[in-house]
C-alpha positions as CSV (number, residue, x, y, z in Angstrom):
1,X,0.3,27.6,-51.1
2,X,0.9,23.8,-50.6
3,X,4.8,25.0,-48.7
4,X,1.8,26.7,-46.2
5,X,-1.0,24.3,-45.7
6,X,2.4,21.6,-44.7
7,X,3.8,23.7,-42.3
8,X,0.5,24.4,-40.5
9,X,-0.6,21.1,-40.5
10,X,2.9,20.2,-39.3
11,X,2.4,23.0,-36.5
12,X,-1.1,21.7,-35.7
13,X,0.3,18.3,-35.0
14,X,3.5,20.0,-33.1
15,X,0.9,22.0,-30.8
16,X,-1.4,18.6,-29.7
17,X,1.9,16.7,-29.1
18,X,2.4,19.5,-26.7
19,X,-0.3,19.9,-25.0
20,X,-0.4,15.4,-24.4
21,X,2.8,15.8,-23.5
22,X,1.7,18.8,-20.4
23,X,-1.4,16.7,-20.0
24,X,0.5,13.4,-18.9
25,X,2.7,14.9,-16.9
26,X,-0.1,15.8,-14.6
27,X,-1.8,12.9,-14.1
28,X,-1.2,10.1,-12.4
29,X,0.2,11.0,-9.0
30,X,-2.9,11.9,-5.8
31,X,-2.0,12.7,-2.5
32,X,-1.3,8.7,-1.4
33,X,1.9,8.4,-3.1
34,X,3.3,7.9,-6.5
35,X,2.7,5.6,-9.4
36,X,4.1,1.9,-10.1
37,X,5.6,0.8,-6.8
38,X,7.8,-2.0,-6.7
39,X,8.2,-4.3,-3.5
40,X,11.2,-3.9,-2.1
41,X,13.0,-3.9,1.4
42,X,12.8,-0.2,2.8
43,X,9.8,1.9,4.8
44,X,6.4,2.3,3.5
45,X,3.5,4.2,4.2
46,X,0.2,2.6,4.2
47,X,-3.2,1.3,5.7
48,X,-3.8,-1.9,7.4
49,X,-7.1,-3.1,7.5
50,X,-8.6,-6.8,8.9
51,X,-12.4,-7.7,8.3
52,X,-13.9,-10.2,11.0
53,X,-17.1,-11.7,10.1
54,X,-16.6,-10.7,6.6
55,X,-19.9,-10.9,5.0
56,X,-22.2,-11.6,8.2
57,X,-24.3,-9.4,9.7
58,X,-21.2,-9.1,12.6
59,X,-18.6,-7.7,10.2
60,X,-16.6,-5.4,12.2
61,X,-13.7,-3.7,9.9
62,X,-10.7,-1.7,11.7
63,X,-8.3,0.4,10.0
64,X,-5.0,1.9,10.4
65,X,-3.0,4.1,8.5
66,X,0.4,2.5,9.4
67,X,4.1,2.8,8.8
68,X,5.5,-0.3,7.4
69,X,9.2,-1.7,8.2
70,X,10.8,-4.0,5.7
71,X,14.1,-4.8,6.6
72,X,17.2,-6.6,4.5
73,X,17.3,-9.0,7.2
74,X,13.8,-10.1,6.4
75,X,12.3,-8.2,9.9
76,X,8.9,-6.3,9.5
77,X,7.6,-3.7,12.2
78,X,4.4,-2.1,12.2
79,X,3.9,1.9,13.5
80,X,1.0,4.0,13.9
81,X,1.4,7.0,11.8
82,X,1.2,10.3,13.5
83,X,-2.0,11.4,11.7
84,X,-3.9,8.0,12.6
85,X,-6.1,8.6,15.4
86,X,-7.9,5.1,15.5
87,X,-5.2,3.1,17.1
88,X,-7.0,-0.4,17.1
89,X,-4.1,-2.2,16.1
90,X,-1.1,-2.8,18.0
91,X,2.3,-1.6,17.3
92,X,4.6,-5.3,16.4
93,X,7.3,-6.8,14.9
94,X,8.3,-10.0,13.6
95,X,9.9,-11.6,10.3
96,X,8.2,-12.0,6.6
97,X,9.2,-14.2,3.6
98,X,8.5,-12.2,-0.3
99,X,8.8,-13.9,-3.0
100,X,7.3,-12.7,-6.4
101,X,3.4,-12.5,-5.7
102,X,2.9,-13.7,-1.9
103,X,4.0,-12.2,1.5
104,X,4.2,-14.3,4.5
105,X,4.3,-12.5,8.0
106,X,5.0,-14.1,11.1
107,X,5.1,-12.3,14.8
108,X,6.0,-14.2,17.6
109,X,3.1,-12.9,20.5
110,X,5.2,-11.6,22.3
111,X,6.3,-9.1,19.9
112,X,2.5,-8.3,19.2
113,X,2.0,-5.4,21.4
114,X,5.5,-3.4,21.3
115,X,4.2,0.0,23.0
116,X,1.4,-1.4,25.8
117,X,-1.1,0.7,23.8
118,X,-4.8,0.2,24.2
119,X,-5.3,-1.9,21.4
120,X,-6.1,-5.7,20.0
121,X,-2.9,-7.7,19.8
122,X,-5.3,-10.3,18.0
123,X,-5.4,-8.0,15.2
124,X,-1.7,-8.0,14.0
125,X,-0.6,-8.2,10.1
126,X,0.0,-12.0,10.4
127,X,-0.8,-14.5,7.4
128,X,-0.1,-15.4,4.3
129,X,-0.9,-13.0,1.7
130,X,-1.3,-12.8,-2.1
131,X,-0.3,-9.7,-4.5
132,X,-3.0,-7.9,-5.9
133,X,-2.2,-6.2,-9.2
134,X,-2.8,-2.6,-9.1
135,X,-1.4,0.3,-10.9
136,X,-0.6,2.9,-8.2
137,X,0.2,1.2,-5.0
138,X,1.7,-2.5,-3.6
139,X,-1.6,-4.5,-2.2
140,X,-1.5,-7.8,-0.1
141,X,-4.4,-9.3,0.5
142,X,-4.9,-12.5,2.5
143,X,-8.3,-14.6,3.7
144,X,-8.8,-16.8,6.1
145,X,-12.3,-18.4,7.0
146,X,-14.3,-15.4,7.7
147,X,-11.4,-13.1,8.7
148,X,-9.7,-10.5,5.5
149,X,-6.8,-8.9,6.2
150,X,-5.1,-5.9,3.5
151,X,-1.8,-4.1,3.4
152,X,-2.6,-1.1,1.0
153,X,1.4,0.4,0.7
154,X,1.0,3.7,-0.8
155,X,4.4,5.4,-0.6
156,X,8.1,4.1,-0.5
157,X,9.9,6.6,2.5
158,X,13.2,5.2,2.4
């Protein structure tokens, strides 16, 4: 009798480990991207969005889902994604600086509007930003005066 109440607490605890196991592999991943990304030269997928006025009556907020381009040779260029429809902010390339927990981006104006779209050159992801801890996604944030600008990178593409 003891031999059975072992082996069927022993299967009890065999049949939860199971079912944790199947239950963590589940979770974690949504339809941004996948979990823990590290910063690293390569393409991203991602939204861009700048605050002006940010906390005034005047704040204006615009938003892009964007296609990020980190290269080895420390170049960034920005892309409108095909399912962004909102194109406020300008196609552009220029050069950035990583190291550990800031990004610095820097783009030359003439490199600010690459396509001629309709759009607000003004608006480019220039500045100095900060890492933001998060648990799914890379997040740069950076403040200046009354203007916020965020780099949300949801998905390493290459």
């Amino acid at each position: 009798m003891h031999n059975i109440k072992k082996s069927g607490a022993i299967y009890l605890i065999a049949v939860i480990a199971f079912l944790m196991a199947i239950l963590s592999v589940g979770c974690g991943n949504d339809d941004k991207g996948t979990n823990s990304l590290t910063f690293s030269p390569g393409k991203f997928k991602g939204v861009y969005r700048i605050t002006l006025a940010s906390q005034t009556p005047d704040e204006v907020i615009y938003v892009n889902t964007m296609e990020f381009r980190f290269g080895d040779d420390d170049t960034i260029r920005t892309i409108y994604t095909d399912e962004d429809t909102n194109q406020y902010i300008c196609t552009a390339k220029g050069g950035y600086t990583y190291s550990g927990d800031s990004l610095k981006i820097v783009i030359p104006e003439i490199f600010r509007n690459l396509q001629a779209d309709i759009c607000n050159p003004d608006l480019c992801p220039e500045g100095k930003y900060m890492t933001l801890p998060d648990d799914h996604y890379i997040i740069f944030k950076a403040t200046n005066a009354d203007t916020v600008r965020r780099i949300e990178l949801w998905q390493k593409i290459s």
